[in-house]
N, C-alpha and C positions, 0 to 999 in steps of 0.2 A: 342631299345634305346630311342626313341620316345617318346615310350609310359609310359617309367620310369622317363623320365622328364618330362611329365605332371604328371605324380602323382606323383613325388618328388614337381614339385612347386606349387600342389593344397593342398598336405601336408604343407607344411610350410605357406601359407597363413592361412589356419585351424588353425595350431599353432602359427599364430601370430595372431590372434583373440580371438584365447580363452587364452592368455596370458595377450594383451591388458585389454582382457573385467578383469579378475581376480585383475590387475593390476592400473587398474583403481582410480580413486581417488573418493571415497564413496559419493556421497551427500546425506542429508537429509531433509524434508518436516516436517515444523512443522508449526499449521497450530490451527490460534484463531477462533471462531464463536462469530459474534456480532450481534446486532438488533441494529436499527439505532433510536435513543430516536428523536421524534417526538412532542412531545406532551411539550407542556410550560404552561405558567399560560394564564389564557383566558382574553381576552383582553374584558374591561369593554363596554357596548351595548351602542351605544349614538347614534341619529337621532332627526328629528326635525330642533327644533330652536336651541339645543345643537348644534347639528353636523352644522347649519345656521352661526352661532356666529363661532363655531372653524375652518370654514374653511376660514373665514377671515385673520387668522393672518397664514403669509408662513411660512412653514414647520412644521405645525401642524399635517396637515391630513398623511402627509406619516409616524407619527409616531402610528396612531391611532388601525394600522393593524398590526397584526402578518403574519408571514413569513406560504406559506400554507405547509400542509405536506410535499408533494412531491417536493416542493423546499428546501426543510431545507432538505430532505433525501438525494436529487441528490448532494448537498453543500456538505451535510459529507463527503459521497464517493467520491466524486472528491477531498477533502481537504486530506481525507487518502491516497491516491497516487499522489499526487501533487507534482512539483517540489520545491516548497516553502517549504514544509515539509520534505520533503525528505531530500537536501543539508542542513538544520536545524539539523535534527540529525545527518548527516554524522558528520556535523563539531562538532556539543557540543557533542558524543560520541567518536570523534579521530577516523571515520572507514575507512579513504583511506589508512592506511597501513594494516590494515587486509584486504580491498578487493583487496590490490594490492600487497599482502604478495612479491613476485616474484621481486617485482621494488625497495623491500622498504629493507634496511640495519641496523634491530633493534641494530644493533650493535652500530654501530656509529648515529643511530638515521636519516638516511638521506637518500633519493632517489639515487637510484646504477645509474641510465640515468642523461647525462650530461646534452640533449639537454632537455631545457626548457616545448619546444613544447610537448615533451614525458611526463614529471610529470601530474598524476593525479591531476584531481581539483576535485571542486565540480560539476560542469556541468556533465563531465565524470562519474563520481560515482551516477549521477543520474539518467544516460543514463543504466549504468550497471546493476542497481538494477529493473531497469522500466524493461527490455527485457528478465533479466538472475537471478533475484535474487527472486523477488516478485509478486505474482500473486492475482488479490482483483476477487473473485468471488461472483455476486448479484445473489441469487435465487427469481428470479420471484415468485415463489409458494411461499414460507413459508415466504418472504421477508427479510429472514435473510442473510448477509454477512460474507464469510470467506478470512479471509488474512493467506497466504501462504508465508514463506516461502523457500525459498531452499539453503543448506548453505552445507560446509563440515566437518562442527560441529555442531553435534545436540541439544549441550548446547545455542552456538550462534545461529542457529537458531531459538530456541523457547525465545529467551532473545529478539532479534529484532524484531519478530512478535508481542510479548506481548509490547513492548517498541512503534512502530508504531502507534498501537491504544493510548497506553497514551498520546503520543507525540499527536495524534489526538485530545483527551480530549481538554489537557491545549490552545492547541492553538485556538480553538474555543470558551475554557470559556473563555480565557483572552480575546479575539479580542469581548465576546459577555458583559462581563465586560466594556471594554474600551467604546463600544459604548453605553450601559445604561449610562455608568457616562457622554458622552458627551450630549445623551439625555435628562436627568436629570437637570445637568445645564443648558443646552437653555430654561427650561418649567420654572423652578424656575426664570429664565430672565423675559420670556414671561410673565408669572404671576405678576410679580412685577409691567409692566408694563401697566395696565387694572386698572380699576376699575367697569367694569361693572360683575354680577354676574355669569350672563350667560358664559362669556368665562372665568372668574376663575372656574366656575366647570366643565367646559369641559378639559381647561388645568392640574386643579388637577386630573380627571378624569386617563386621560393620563398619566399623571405620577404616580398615582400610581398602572401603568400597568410596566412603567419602572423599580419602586422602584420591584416589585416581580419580575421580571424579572430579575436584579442586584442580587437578595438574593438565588434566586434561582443555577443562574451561579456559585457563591463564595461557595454555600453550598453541591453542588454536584461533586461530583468529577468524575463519569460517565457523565458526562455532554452531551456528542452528540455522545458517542458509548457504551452500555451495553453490558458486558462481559458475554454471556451465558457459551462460555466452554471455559480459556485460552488457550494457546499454550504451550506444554509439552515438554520435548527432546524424541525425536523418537528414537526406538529401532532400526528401521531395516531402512539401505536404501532404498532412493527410486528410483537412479539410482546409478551406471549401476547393474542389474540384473546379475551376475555370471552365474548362472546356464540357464539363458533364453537365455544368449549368446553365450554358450557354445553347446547347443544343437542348436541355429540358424546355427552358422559356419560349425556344422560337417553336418546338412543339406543342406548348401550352398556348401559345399567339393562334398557331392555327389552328387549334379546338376553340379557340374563345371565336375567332372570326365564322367558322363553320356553323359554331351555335351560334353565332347572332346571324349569319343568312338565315340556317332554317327556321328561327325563330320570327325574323323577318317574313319569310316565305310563306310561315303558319297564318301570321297574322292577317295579310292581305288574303290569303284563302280564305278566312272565316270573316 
């Protein structure tokens, strides 16, 4: 009798795994390749008496330099998964009721939890996306970057992966926009205010590092991430695995029954 209820309930743990795994609610991985655009207009060569005269007047010289590679690269990627970006599009996309399809009542349009403390915000929804939704992988080698996805719609997930990087775009050209135009106007100040040569052509020098800088932001629309391959909707799952789980369980069945014979076996020995 024993022996028929350990393999009555190492059967129905079997069968309730390869039910679960079947059962399962699909996710899918869709998944964009980008290169991280580095490269801007080159900022005009001035030393000397040039560089003597413009570093007179404050806040000249820190405008004089471009940002180097590998700090504009680390910038994007950090900016791609950022929580500033992130709760940006949750909100101007509407996504706390899809991520929290279970809480939310498309019906009546309103959170089914009374308690306040329970409603998703944005903090929450970027907490979820950061651990369970999104994954930014940097290949050292080829230095190209993939954003991932994982959703349980294959349509929504290649919309949000592809959406992520644009949302990346605008918000690096605006914020690189906003600061040429700020730059812009203080040099045209600064200018005004001189009459010797030397530092009007250091200061025009500089600004028309700005002015390409400004033309360039408004004229590109890949601006701080180039799309090699977008993100597609995925045919196949990428968990749970039916058939991996299916043959895991019925090998875990026959470990569980093995160990209860010999365990069995030890016992009436001793």
């Amino acid at each position: 009798a024993g022996r028929w209820r350990a393999l009555i309930f190492t059967a129905v743990l079997v069968a309730g795994a390869i039910v679960a795994a079947w059962l399962a609610p699909r996710k899918y991985e869709a998944s964009i390749l980008v290169s991280v655009v580095t490269q801007g207009p080159e900022g005009s060569q001035m030393g000397g008496a040039v560089g003597t005269v413009m570093s007179q007047f404050s806040g000249l010289a820190s405008l004089a330099g471009l940002s180097t590679a590998n700090t504009r690269r680390a910038e994007t990627i950090a900016v791609l998964q950022s929580r500033a970006l992130t709760e940006d599009y949750v909100r101007q996309n509407d996504l706390l009721p899809i991520l929290y399809a279970r809480l939310w009542d498309p019906a009546l349009k309103r959170w089914k939890v009374g308690n306040p403390r329970r409603i998703p915000n944005l903090w929450t929804a970027n907490q979820y996306i950061k651990h369970h939704v999104r994954t930014v992988t940097d290949d050292a080698k080829t230095g190209l970057v993939t954003l991932s996805i994982t959703w349980t719609d294959p349509v929504v997930a290649a919309d949000w992966a592809n959406g992520f990087v644009a949302a990346t775009n605008d918000y690096l050209r605006a914020q690189a926009i906003a600061e040429t135009d700020r730059n812009i106007a203080y040099l045209e100040d600064q200018a005004s205010r001189t009459d010797e040569v030397g530092a009007r052509q250091a200061i025009y020098s500089i600004l028309q590092d700005q002015i390409d800088k400004a033309m360039l932001a408004r004229g590109t629309e890949q601006y701080a991430l180039k799309v090699l391959d977008p993100a597609v909707p995925p045919y196949d799952p990428s968990s749970p695995k039916p058939v991996m789980w299916t043959l895991l369980a019925l090998f875990t069945g026959l470990l569980l029954s093995l160990f209860a014979a010999f365990v069995k076996v030890a016992w009436r020995s001793a």
